[in-house]
N, C-alpha and C positions, 0 to 999 in steps of 0.2 A: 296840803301836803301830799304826798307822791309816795305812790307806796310799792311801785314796780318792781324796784329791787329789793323788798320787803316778803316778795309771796315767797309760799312753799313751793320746793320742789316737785313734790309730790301730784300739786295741782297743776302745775305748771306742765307736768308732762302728759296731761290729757291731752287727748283731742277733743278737738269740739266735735259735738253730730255731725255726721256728712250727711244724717237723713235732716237737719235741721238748716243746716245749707241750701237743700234743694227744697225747703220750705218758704226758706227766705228769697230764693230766687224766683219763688212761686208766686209770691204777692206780688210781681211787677205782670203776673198776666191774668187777663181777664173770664172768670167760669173756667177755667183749666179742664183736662179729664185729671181727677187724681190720683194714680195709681201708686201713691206714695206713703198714704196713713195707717199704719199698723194697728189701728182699732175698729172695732164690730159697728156696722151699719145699721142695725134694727138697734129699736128701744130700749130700756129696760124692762123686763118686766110686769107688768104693776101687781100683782102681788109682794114684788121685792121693793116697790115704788113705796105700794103704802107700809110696808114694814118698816122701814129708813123715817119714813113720817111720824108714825105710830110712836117712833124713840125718840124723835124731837120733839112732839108734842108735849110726852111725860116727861120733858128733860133730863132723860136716860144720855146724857150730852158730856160728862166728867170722865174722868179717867178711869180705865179698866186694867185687873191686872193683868203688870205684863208680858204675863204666858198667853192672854185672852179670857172672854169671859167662857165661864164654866161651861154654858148650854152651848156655847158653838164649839168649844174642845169637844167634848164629847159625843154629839154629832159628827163632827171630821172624824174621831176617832169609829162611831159605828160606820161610819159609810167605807173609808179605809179596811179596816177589819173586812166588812160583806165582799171587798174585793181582793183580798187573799193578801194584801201588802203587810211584809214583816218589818216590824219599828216598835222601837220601847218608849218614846217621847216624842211628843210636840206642843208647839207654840204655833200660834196665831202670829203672822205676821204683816209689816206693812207692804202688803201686795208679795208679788214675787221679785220686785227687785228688790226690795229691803232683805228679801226672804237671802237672795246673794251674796248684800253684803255682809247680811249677819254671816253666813256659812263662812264665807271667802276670809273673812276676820279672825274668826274663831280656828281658822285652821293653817293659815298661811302663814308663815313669818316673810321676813326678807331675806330673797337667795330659794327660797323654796321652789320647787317647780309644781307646775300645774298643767295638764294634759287637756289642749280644748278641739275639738275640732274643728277643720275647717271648707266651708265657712263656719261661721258661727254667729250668734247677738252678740253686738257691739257690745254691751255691758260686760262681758267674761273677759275681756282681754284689756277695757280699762281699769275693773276691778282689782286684776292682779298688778298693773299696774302702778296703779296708786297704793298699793300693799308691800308693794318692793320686790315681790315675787315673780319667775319668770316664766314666762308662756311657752311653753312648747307648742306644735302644729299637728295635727293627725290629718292627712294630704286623703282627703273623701273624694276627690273631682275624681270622673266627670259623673258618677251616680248620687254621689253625696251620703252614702252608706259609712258612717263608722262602725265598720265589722272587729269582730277580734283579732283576723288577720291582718287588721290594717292596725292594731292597737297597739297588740300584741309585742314589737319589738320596745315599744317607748315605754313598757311598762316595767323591762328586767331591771333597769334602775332605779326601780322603785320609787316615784315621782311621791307629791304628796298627797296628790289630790287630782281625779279625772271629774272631766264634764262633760255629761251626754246632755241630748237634748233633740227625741226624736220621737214624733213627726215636728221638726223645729222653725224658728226665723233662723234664716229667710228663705230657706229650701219647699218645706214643705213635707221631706224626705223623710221616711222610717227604714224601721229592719223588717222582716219576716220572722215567725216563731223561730229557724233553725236559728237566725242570726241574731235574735233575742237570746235564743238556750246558751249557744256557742258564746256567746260575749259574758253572758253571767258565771260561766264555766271558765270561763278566761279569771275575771273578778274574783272567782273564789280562790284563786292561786298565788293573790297579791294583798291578805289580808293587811296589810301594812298601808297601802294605798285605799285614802276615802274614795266615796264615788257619791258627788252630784247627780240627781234627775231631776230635770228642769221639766217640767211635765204640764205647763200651763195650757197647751192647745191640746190637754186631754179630749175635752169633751167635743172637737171639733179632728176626730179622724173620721175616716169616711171608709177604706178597705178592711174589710174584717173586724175581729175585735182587741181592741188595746191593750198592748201590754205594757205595764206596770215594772219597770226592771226591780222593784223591790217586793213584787211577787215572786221571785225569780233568785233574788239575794241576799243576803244578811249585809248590813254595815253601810245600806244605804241612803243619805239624807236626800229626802223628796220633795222636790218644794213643786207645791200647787196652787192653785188660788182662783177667783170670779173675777178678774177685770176682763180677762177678752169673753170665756163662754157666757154672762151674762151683763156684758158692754157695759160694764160700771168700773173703765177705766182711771176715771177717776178718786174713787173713792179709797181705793186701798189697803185690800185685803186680801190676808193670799193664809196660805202654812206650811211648815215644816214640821216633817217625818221621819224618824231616824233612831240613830243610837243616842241614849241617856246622855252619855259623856259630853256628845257635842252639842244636843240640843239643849243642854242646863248653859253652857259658855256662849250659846246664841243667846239665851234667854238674859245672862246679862249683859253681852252687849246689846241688847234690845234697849233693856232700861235706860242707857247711859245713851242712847242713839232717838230713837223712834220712843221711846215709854212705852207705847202701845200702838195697837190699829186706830182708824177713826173708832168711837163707840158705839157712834148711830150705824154703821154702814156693819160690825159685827154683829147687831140685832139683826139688820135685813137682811146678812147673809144665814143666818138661819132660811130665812123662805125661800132662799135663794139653790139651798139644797134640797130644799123639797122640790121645786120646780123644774120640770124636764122641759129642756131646750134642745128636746129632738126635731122639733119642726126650724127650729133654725140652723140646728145640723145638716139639715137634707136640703136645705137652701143652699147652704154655703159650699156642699156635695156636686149641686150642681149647678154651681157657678167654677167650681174648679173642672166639672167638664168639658165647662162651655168653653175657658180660656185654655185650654189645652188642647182642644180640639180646634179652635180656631189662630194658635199658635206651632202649633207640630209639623206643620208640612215647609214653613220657613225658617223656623232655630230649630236648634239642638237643645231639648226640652225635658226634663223628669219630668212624668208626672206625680203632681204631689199625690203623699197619704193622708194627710192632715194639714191643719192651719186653714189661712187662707193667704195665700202664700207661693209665687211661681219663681222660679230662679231663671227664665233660658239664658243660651249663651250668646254674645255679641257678635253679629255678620264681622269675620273676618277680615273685613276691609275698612272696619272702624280702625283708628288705633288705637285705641282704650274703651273701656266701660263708660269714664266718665265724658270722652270724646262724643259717646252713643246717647248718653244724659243729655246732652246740651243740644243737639240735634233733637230730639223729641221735645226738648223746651220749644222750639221755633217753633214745632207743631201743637204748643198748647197744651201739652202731655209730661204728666211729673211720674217719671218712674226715680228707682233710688241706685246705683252704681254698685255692682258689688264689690267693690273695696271699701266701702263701710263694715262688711263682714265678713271680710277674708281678706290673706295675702294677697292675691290675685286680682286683676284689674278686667277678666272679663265675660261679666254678666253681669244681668242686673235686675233688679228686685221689683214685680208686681205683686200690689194687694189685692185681689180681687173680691174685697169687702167693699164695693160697689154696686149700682145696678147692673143688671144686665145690660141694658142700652148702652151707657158707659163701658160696659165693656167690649160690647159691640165696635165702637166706635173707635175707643184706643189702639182695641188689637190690627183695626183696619190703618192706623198711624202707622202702627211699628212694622206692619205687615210691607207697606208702602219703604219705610225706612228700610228693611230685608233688602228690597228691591233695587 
Protein backbone atom coordinates (compact mmCIF):
# COMPACT_ATOMS: atom_id res chain seq x y z
CA UNK A 1 0.00 0.00 0.00
CA UNK A 2 1.27 3.46 -0.93
CA UNK A 3 1.03 5.92 1.39
CA UNK A 4 2.46 9.28 -0.49
CA UNK A 5 -0.58 10.99 -0.37
CA UNK A 6 -1.12 9.88 3.04
CA UNK A 7 1.89 11.99 4.86
CA UNK A 8 1.74 15.14 6.86
CA UNK A 9 2.15 18.23 5.70
CA UNK A 10 4.09 19.25 8.15
CA UNK A 11 7.04 16.73 7.26
CA UNK A 12 6.58 17.10 3.99
CA UNK A 13 7.74 20.51 4.08
CA UNK A 14 11.21 19.72 5.35
CA UNK A 15 14.11 19.74 3.55
CA UNK A 16 16.26 17.15 3.52
CA UNK A 17 20.09 18.10 4.94
CA UNK A 18 22.09 19.72 2.28
CA UNK A 19 25.02 18.74 4.68
CA UNK A 20 23.66 15.12 4.10
CA UNK A 21 23.65 15.54 0.43
CA UNK A 22 27.14 16.30 0.19
CA UNK A 23 27.57 13.35 2.30
CA UNK A 24 26.00 11.18 -0.01
CA UNK A 25 27.92 12.51 -2.92
CA UNK A 26 30.76 11.94 -0.76
CA UNK A 27 30.89 8.20 -0.79
CA UNK A 28 31.22 7.97 -4.74
CA UNK A 29 34.92 9.47 -3.87
CA UNK A 30 37.75 7.74 -2.65
CA UNK A 31 39.85 9.18 0.98
CA UNK A 32 38.19 12.54 0.24
CA UNK A 33 39.69 15.65 2.44
CA UNK A 34 36.53 16.14 4.61
CA UNK A 35 35.92 19.55 5.39
CA UNK A 36 32.33 18.76 5.87
CA UNK A 37 31.63 16.92 9.49
CA UNK A 38 30.43 19.06 12.37
CA UNK A 39 31.81 16.88 14.98
CA UNK A 40 35.13 16.81 17.29
CA UNK A 41 38.20 14.87 16.09
CA UNK A 42 39.91 13.71 19.24
CA UNK A 43 38.53 11.05 21.51
CA UNK A 44 36.51 10.84 24.39
CA UNK A 45 37.90 11.18 27.23
CA UNK A 46 38.47 8.29 29.21
CA UNK A 47 37.63 9.18 32.38
CA UNK A 48 34.13 9.92 30.79
CA UNK A 49 34.81 6.45 28.82
CA UNK A 50 35.08 4.69 31.97
CA UNK A 51 32.18 6.53 33.77
CA UNK A 52 29.58 5.60 30.73
CA UNK A 53 31.07 1.91 31.56
CA UNK A 54 30.89 1.99 35.16
CA UNK A 55 26.79 2.68 34.48
CA UNK A 56 26.55 -0.31 32.15
CA UNK A 57 28.33 -2.53 34.15
CA UNK A 58 25.87 -1.82 37.52
CA UNK A 59 22.96 -1.80 35.04
CA UNK A 60 22.29 1.90 35.83
CA UNK A 61 20.62 1.30 32.01
CA UNK A 62 16.55 2.02 32.88
CA UNK A 63 14.82 5.16 32.72
CA UNK A 64 15.55 8.30 34.64
CA UNK A 65 13.49 11.07 35.68
CA UNK A 66 12.52 13.31 33.09
CA UNK A 67 13.82 16.43 34.36
CA UNK A 68 17.38 14.22 34.65
CA UNK A 69 18.97 12.40 37.30
CA UNK A 70 19.37 14.45 40.51
CA UNK A 71 23.53 14.49 40.83
CA UNK A 72 23.94 15.73 37.17
CA UNK A 73 20.96 18.69 37.75
CA UNK A 74 22.69 19.85 40.52
CA UNK A 75 26.13 19.89 39.24
CA UNK A 76 24.81 21.98 35.80
CA UNK A 77 23.18 23.79 38.30
CA UNK A 78 26.62 24.53 40.69
CA UNK A 79 28.65 25.14 37.63
CA UNK A 80 25.98 27.57 35.89
CA UNK A 81 25.63 29.48 39.36
CA UNK A 82 29.90 29.72 39.56
CA UNK A 83 29.39 31.47 36.26
CA UNK A 84 27.16 34.21 37.04
CA UNK A 85 23.97 32.77 34.60
CA UNK A 86 20.43 33.89 35.92
CA UNK A 87 17.75 30.86 35.48
CA UNK A 88 15.15 29.60 37.99
CA UNK A 89 14.83 25.88 36.34
CA UNK A 90 16.38 23.22 34.38
CA UNK A 91 16.18 19.95 32.77
CA UNK A 92 18.47 17.57 31.36
CA UNK A 93 17.96 17.25 28.01
CA UNK A 94 18.50 14.98 24.82
CA UNK A 95 21.47 16.70 23.54
CA UNK A 96 20.86 20.32 22.31
CA UNK A 97 18.88 19.43 19.55
CA UNK A 98 16.13 17.86 21.52
CA UNK A 99 17.09 20.93 23.91
CA UNK A 100 15.35 23.05 20.59
CA UNK A 101 12.70 21.28 20.00
CA UNK A 102 11.50 21.16 23.44
CA UNK A 103 12.01 25.11 23.66
CA UNK A 104 10.64 25.66 19.96
CA UNK A 105 7.30 23.55 21.13
CA UNK A 106 6.82 24.92 24.26
CA UNK A 107 6.62 28.44 22.90
CA UNK A 108 5.60 28.57 19.23
CA UNK A 109 2.11 28.17 18.14
CA UNK A 110 1.19 28.37 14.42
CA UNK A 111 1.52 31.97 12.75
CA UNK A 112 3.87 32.84 15.53
CA UNK A 113 7.05 34.53 14.54
CA UNK A 114 10.53 33.71 15.43
CA UNK A 115 13.59 36.00 14.88
CA UNK A 116 16.73 33.75 13.63
CA UNK A 117 19.60 35.08 12.34
CA UNK A 118 21.41 34.74 9.48
CA UNK A 119 23.16 32.57 8.65
CA UNK A 120 22.15 30.21 11.03
CA UNK A 121 21.97 25.98 12.00
CA UNK A 122 19.90 24.31 9.76
CA UNK A 123 17.73 23.04 12.81
CA UNK A 124 16.15 26.81 13.77
CA UNK A 125 14.45 27.33 10.53
CA UNK A 126 13.19 23.65 10.03
CA UNK A 127 12.12 23.61 13.56
CA UNK A 128 9.74 26.57 13.20
CA UNK A 129 8.85 25.05 10.27
CA UNK A 130 7.40 22.01 11.09
CA UNK A 131 5.64 24.12 14.07
CA UNK A 132 3.74 26.27 11.73
CA UNK A 133 5.59 29.28 12.93
CA UNK A 134 7.15 31.89 10.82
CA UNK A 135 10.91 32.64 10.43
CA UNK A 136 11.93 35.94 10.26
CA UNK A 137 15.91 36.91 8.95
CA UNK A 138 18.27 39.26 11.02
CA UNK A 139 20.59 40.07 7.45
CA UNK A 140 24.49 39.54 9.78
CA UNK A 141 26.55 39.47 6.19
CA UNK A 142 29.22 40.12 5.62
CA UNK A 143 30.63 40.16 9.50
CA UNK A 144 27.95 37.76 10.72
CA UNK A 145 27.51 40.02 14.00
CA UNK A 146 23.86 39.90 15.35
CA UNK A 147 24.28 43.26 17.12
CA UNK A 148 21.21 45.18 18.60
CA UNK A 149 21.41 47.52 15.88
CA UNK A 150 20.74 44.92 13.40
CA UNK A 151 17.86 43.43 15.84
CA UNK A 152 16.59 46.06 16.95
CA UNK A 153 13.99 47.08 14.19
CA UNK A 154 12.37 43.29 13.99
CA UNK A 155 11.85 43.35 17.61
CA UNK A 156 9.04 46.61 17.84
CA UNK A 157 6.61 43.97 16.80
CA UNK A 158 7.10 42.10 19.33
CA UNK A 159 8.07 38.51 17.64
CA UNK A 160 7.63 35.57 19.90
CA UNK A 161 10.63 34.18 20.41
CA UNK A 162 14.58 35.49 19.16
CA UNK A 163 17.56 33.04 18.46
CA UNK A 164 20.99 33.75 19.15
CA UNK A 165 23.69 31.62 18.68
CA UNK A 166 27.33 33.13 19.18
CA UNK A 167 30.29 31.98 18.60
CA UNK A 168 27.86 29.69 16.29
CA UNK A 169 27.39 27.11 13.03
CA UNK A 170 28.46 27.80 10.67
CA UNK A 171 30.20 31.07 11.15
CA UNK A 172 32.32 30.73 13.94
CA UNK A 173 31.29 34.57 14.70
CA UNK A 174 30.69 36.25 18.13
CA UNK A 175 29.96 39.85 19.62
CA UNK A 176 32.38 41.76 21.78
CA UNK A 177 31.52 42.69 25.65
CA UNK A 178 29.96 46.29 24.21
CA UNK A 179 27.84 44.28 21.70
CA UNK A 180 27.07 41.55 24.37
CA UNK A 181 25.95 44.64 26.97
CA UNK A 182 24.18 46.59 24.13
CA UNK A 183 22.14 43.42 22.80
CA UNK A 184 21.08 42.43 26.55
CA UNK A 185 19.99 46.23 26.99
CA UNK A 186 18.14 45.77 23.83
CA UNK A 187 16.32 42.31 25.53
CA UNK A 188 15.51 44.05 28.61
CA UNK A 189 12.96 46.35 26.54
CA UNK A 190 11.17 43.52 24.95
CA UNK A 191 10.24 41.62 28.06
CA UNK A 192 7.33 40.02 26.01
CA UNK A 193 9.70 38.43 23.59
CA UNK A 194 11.68 34.94 24.76
CA UNK A 195 15.32 34.72 24.02
CA UNK A 196 17.04 31.43 23.02
CA UNK A 197 21.11 30.90 23.69
CA UNK A 198 22.11 28.11 21.83
CA UNK A 199 25.52 27.98 23.61
CA UNK A 200 26.85 24.55 22.72
CA UNK A 201 30.39 25.62 21.28
CA UNK A 202 30.90 27.20 24.74
CA UNK A 203 33.79 25.50 25.68
CA UNK A 204 35.52 25.89 22.38
CA UNK A 205 36.00 30.01 22.15
CA UNK A 206 39.33 31.02 21.69
CA UNK A 207 39.40 35.27 21.96
CA UNK A 208 38.95 36.45 25.43
CA UNK A 209 36.48 35.18 27.78
CA UNK A 210 32.79 33.92 27.18
CA UNK A 211 29.95 35.48 27.56
CA UNK A 212 27.03 33.85 28.71
CA UNK A 213 23.89 36.26 27.33
CA UNK A 214 22.13 34.98 30.57
CA UNK A 215 24.76 36.49 32.81
CA UNK A 216 23.81 39.54 31.19
CA UNK A 217 19.70 38.92 31.26
CA UNK A 218 16.74 37.69 32.85
CA UNK A 219 14.08 35.60 30.74
CA UNK A 220 16.66 33.65 29.18
CA UNK A 221 16.39 29.90 28.15
CA UNK A 222 20.04 28.53 27.56
CA UNK A 223 20.56 25.39 26.19
CA UNK A 224 24.01 23.81 26.44
CA UNK A 225 25.32 20.42 26.58
CA UNK A 226 28.74 17.73 25.80
CA UNK A 227 28.30 16.33 22.25
CA UNK A 228 30.84 18.75 20.52
CA UNK A 229 33.33 19.94 23.67
CA UNK A 230 33.60 16.33 24.79
CA UNK A 231 33.00 14.45 21.25
CA UNK A 232 30.24 12.35 22.57
CA UNK A 233 28.11 13.29 19.77
CA UNK A 234 26.45 10.55 19.93
CA UNK A 235 25.16 9.92 23.06
CA UNK A 236 22.88 12.74 23.79
CA UNK A 237 23.09 14.99 26.27
CA UNK A 238 22.84 18.57 26.52
CA UNK A 239 20.35 21.12 29.25
CA UNK A 240 18.22 23.72 29.68
CA UNK A 241 18.42 27.00 31.70
CA UNK A 242 15.72 29.38 32.17
CA UNK A 243 12.43 30.72 33.56
CA UNK A 244 10.17 28.11 35.61
CA UNK A 245 7.33 28.73 33.44
CA UNK A 246 8.84 27.34 30.23
CA UNK A 247 11.18 25.03 31.54
CA UNK A 248 8.16 22.95 33.55
CA UNK A 249 6.20 22.96 29.68
CA UNK A 250 9.61 21.67 28.24
CA UNK A 251 9.79 19.35 30.87
CA UNK A 252 6.62 17.82 29.78
CA UNK A 253 7.04 17.80 26.50
CA UNK A 254 10.11 15.86 27.29
CA UNK A 255 8.08 13.09 28.84
CA UNK A 256 5.69 12.63 25.77
CA UNK A 257 8.85 13.17 23.18
CA UNK A 258 12.51 11.94 24.51
CA UNK A 259 11.24 10.39 28.38
CA UNK A 260 14.70 11.12 29.12
CA UNK A 261 18.47 11.46 28.05
CA UNK A 262 20.28 8.10 27.52
CA UNK A 263 20.94 7.07 31.43
CA UNK A 264 24.41 5.76 30.96
CA UNK A 265 25.75 8.83 29.08
CA UNK A 266 24.04 11.21 32.16
CA UNK A 267 26.33 9.31 34.76
CA UNK A 268 29.35 10.03 32.53
CA UNK A 269 28.45 13.25 31.97
CA UNK A 270 29.16 13.88 35.50
CA UNK A 271 32.89 13.30 34.87
CA UNK A 272 32.62 14.89 31.99
CA UNK A 273 32.12 18.27 34.00
CA UNK A 274 34.85 17.57 36.04
CA UNK A 275 37.16 17.13 33.21
CA UNK A 276 38.84 20.25 31.51
CA UNK A 277 39.24 20.12 27.91
CA UNK A 278 41.56 22.97 27.65
CA UNK A 279 44.14 21.20 25.83
CA UNK A 280 41.70 20.47 23.13
CA UNK A 281 40.66 23.96 23.34
CA UNK A 282 44.15 25.24 22.32
CA UNK A 283 44.24 22.69 19.70
CA UNK A 284 41.35 23.61 18.00
CA UNK A 285 42.58 27.52 18.63
CA UNK A 286 45.10 26.66 16.52
CA UNK A 287 43.80 24.91 13.97
CA UNK A 288 41.48 28.08 13.35
CA UNK A 289 44.71 29.99 13.04
CA UNK A 290 46.21 27.91 10.77
CA UNK A 291 42.99 27.79 8.31
CA UNK A 292 42.65 31.48 8.48
CA UNK A 293 45.70 32.36 7.84
CA UNK A 294 46.29 30.11 5.02
CA UNK A 295 42.73 31.34 3.62
CA UNK A 296 42.78 35.24 4.08
CA UNK A 297 44.78 36.50 1.32
CA UNK A 298 42.24 34.72 -1.31
CA UNK A 299 38.47 34.90 0.18
CA UNK A 300 36.82 37.24 1.96
CA UNK A 301 37.05 35.68 5.46
CA UNK A 302 35.94 36.26 9.30
CA UNK A 303 37.86 34.99 11.48
CA UNK A 304 36.22 32.89 13.75
CA UNK A 305 35.85 33.37 17.72
CA UNK A 306 34.73 29.97 18.52
CA UNK A 307 33.59 26.54 17.18
CA UNK A 308 35.47 25.04 14.67
CA UNK A 309 33.93 26.47 12.12
CA UNK A 310 34.98 28.95 8.86
CA UNK A 311 32.45 30.68 6.67
CA UNK A 312 34.66 32.48 3.65
CA UNK A 313 32.92 33.75 0.82
CA UNK A 314 32.74 32.28 -2.85
CA UNK A 315 35.33 33.76 -5.84
CA UNK A 316 32.86 35.92 -7.50
CA UNK A 317 33.13 34.13 -10.69
CA UNK A 318 31.55 30.98 -9.29
CA UNK A 319 27.78 31.37 -9.76
CA UNK A 320 26.65 29.97 -6.67
CA UNK A 321 27.90 28.46 -3.54
CA UNK A 322 26.72 25.24 -4.43
CA UNK A 323 28.34 25.66 -8.24
CA UNK A 324 31.75 26.25 -5.69
CA UNK A 325 30.53 22.68 -3.84
CA UNK A 326 30.84 20.65 -6.91
CA UNK A 327 33.92 22.02 -8.26
CA UNK A 328 35.82 21.05 -4.99
CA UNK A 329 34.13 17.53 -5.31
CA UNK A 330 36.32 17.02 -8.50
CA UNK A 331 39.02 17.98 -6.39
CA UNK A 332 38.27 15.22 -3.75
CA UNK A 333 37.22 17.95 -1.25
CA UNK A 334 33.74 18.00 0.69
CA UNK A 335 33.23 21.45 1.95
CA UNK A 336 29.15 22.21 2.77
CA UNK A 337 27.41 25.39 0.65
CA UNK A 338 26.06 28.08 2.56
CA UNK A 339 22.61 27.80 1.72
CA UNK A 340 22.13 25.09 4.02
CA UNK A 341 22.32 27.92 6.54
CA UNK A 342 21.15 31.03 5.19
CA UNK A 343 19.07 32.69 2.44
CA UNK A 344 22.04 33.41 0.45
CA UNK A 345 23.88 31.15 -1.76
CA UNK A 346 27.37 32.57 -1.35
CA UNK A 347 29.73 30.92 0.96
CA UNK A 348 30.51 28.10 2.19
CA UNK A 349 31.20 26.06 5.31
CA UNK A 350 34.67 24.59 6.50
CA UNK A 351 35.07 22.29 9.71
CA UNK A 352 38.27 22.44 10.59
CA UNK A 353 38.00 19.65 13.14
CA UNK A 354 40.61 17.74 11.17
CA UNK A 355 44.37 17.43 10.96
CA UNK A 356 46.41 19.89 10.29
CA UNK A 357 47.87 18.04 7.10
CA UNK A 358 44.33 17.93 5.91
CA UNK A 359 44.22 21.04 6.30
CA UNK A 360 46.99 21.89 4.80
CA UNK A 361 46.05 20.25 1.81
CA UNK A 362 42.33 21.36 1.35
CA UNK A 363 43.11 24.87 1.83
CA UNK A 364 45.91 24.33 -1.06
CA UNK A 365 42.49 22.81 -3.26
CA UNK A 366 40.40 25.80 -2.68
CA UNK A 367 43.33 28.15 -2.74
CA UNK A 368 43.94 26.75 -6.46
CA UNK A 369 39.99 26.89 -7.06
CA UNK A 370 40.43 31.07 -5.94
CA UNK A 371 42.58 31.09 -8.73
Amino acid sequence: MAFEDRLAQRVLGLDVSGIRKVFDLGLKLKDPINFSIGQPDFRVPDPVKQAALQAIREDRNGYTPTQGLPDLLEAVRADATARGLRFEDLIITSGVSGGLLLAFGALLDPGDEVILPDPYFLMYKQLARFLGAKATYVNTYPDFRCTAERLEPLLRREPKLVVINAPGNPTGVGLDARQWSDLADLLARHPRTAVLSDEIYRLFHYDGAYVSLAGLADNVITLDGFSKSHAVTGWRVGWALGPKAVLQQMAKLQQFTFVCAPSFAQRASLAALKHSMEAERQSYARKRDLIYSLLEAKYEVERPQGTFYIFPKVPERYASAQAFVEKALEHNLLIIPGSVFSERDTHYRISFATSEEKLQAGACILNELAE
